[in-house]
DONU-510241 format. One record per residue (C-alpha): residue in three letters; z, y, x. Coordinates in steps of 0.05 Angstrom, whole numbers, plus 5000, padded with zeros to 4 digits. Each point is the difference from the previous one (the first is absolute). Layout:
// DONU-510241
ALAZYX/...
END
This chain:
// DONU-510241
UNK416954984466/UNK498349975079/UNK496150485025/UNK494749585043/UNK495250215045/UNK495349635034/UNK494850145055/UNK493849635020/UNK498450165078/UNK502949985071/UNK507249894995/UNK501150405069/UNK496750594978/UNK503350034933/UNK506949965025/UNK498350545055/UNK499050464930/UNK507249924974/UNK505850425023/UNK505749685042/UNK505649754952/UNK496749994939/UNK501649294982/UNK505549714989/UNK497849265028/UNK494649565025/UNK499149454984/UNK493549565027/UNK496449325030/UNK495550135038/UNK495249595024/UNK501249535054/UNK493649915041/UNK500349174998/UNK494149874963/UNK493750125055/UNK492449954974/UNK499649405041/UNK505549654959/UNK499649234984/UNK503449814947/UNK502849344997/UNK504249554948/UNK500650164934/UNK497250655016/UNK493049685009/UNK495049764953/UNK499149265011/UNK493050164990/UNK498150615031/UNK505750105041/UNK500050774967/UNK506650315005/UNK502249954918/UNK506250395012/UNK496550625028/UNK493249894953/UNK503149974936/UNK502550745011/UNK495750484978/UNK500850605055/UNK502849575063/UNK498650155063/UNK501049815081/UNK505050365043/UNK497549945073/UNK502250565036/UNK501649925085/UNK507449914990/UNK502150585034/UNK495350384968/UNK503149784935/UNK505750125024/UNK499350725014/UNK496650164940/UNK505749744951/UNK505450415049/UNK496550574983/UNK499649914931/UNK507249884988/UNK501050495052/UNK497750444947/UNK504149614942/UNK506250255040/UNK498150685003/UNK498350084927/UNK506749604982/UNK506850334993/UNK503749294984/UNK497349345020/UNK493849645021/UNK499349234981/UNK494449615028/UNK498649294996/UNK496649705052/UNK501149255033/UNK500149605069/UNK492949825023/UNK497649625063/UNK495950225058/UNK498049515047/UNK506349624980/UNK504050545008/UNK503850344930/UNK499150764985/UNK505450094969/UNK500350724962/UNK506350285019/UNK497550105074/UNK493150334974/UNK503850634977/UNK505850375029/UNK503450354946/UNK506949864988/UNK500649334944/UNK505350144953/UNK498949434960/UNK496349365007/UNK498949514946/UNK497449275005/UNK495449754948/UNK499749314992/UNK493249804970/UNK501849304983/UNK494549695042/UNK495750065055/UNK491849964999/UNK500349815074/UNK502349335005/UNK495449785053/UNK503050525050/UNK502549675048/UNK507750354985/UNK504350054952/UNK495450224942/UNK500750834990/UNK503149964920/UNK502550795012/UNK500050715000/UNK502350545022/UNK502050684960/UNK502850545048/UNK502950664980/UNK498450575041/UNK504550694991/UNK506150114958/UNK498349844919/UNK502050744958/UNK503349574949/UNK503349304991/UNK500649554952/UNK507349705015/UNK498549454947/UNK494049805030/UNK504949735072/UNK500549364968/UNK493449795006/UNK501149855074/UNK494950065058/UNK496649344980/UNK495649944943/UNK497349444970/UNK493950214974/UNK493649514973/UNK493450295032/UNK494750234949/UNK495449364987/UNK496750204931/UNK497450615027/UNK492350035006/UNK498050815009/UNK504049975077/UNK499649515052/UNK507750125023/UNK503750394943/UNK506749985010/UNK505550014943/UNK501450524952/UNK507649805009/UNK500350185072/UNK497750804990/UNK503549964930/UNK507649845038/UNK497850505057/UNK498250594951/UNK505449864962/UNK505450045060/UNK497650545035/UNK496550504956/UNK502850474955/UNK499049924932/UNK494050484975/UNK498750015079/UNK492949865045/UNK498249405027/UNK493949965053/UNK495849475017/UNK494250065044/UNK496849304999/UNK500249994921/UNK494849454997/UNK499749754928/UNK506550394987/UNK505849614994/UNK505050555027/UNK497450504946/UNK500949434939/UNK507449935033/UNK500850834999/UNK497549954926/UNK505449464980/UNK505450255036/UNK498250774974/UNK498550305062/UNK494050535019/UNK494649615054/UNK495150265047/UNK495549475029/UNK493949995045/UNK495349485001/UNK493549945043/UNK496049534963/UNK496150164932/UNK500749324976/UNK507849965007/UNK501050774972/UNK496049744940/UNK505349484994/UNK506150325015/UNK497650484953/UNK499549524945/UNK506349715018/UNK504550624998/UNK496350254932/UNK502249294965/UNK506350055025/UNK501450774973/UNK496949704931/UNK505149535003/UNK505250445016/UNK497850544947/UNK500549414944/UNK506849805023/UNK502650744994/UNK496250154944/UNK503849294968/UNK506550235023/
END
């Protein structure tokens, strides 16, 4: 069974308490400061009626990132600033292209650690379709550091990834996959090994350590998503006790 551990508070001061090396990856999506408190929605995102914003409403613990950019920006470098440190193999962060003024942010310039590997996930779609560009329908997942271990099967999954977004979800306003930390974990983590995430939000990364047997350590400001990833991880380590005990 995975050992999980899971921390409700500042995600900066809780990495600033671990000692350098002591996981064996990181992997994380962190918010991405596009959703200001002076957001419109628009389309389908609207009510008709009260032109509410349903998508982030129907979530139970969602809230507005509207940090000045560069002070976003240097708050998230020194956060996985900190992921680097604590990591002896390698630090995966999801993060996308967003638009300034017209002009794209794109990720790779925010930080300057060396990118060993860079992964494209296609989301299928695009909620911007009114943009004025080619509607945004992807992500980026960069790897930062060399991984300890490698999965040599795992090369055939190629650096683009088809992957649905998460539509039935209702406890996060942007969850992504379970599939995308599942493949990462299970690439470039050592079996029995750590996996850290410090933006656990309603735990997805922790669920994926469960089902691919690996130990987690998580950090998650927010009471309401800690009580949900909490949930989440416990039903999947039921599950996974039932399915060992039925083996």
């Amino acid at each position: 069974m995975s050992k999980i551990t899971l921390h409700q508070g500042d995600c900066l001061e809780y990495l600033k308490t671990l000692e350098p090396g002591s996981v064996d990856a990181v992997v994380t999506s962190p918010p991405y400061n596009t959703l200001p408190a002076s957001h419109k929605p628009s389309g389908f995102r609207a009510d008709r009626k009260t032109g509410v914003d349903k998508w982030a409403m129907k979530c139970a613990h969602g809230y507005f990132d509207q940090r000045p950019e560069q002070e976003y920006q240097s708050w998230l470098i020194d956060i996985l600033t900190e992921c680097v440190r604590v990591c002896r193999g390698i630090v995966w962060v999801n993060h996308k292209v967003r638009y300034r003024e017209g002009v794209a942010l794109h990720p790779a310039r925010m930080f300057s650690w060396p990118i060993y590997s860079e992964i494209i996930w296609d989301r299928g779609g695009s909620m911007a379709l009114n943009c004025q560009r080619f509607a945004p329908s992807h992500e980026m997942i960069l790897g930062f550091g060399r991984p300890v271990w490698w999965n040599q099967k795992l090369n055939k999954l190629c650096s683009v990834w088809k992957i649905s977004q998460e539509m039935n979800r209702t406890d996060h306003p942007c969850p992504y996959p379970l599939e995308i930390p599942k493949r990462l974990i299970e690439a470039s983590c050592p079996p029995n090994g750590i996996v850290l995430d410090p933006f656990s939000g309603s735990g997805t990364t922790g669920v994926a350590c469960v089902r691919t047997g690996r130990n987690f350590l998580g950090c998650e400001i927010d009471p309401g998503y800690y009580a949900i990833a909490q949930r989440r991880i416990a039903d999947e380590q039921a599950k996974t006790a039932l399915l060992e005990t039925a083996s």
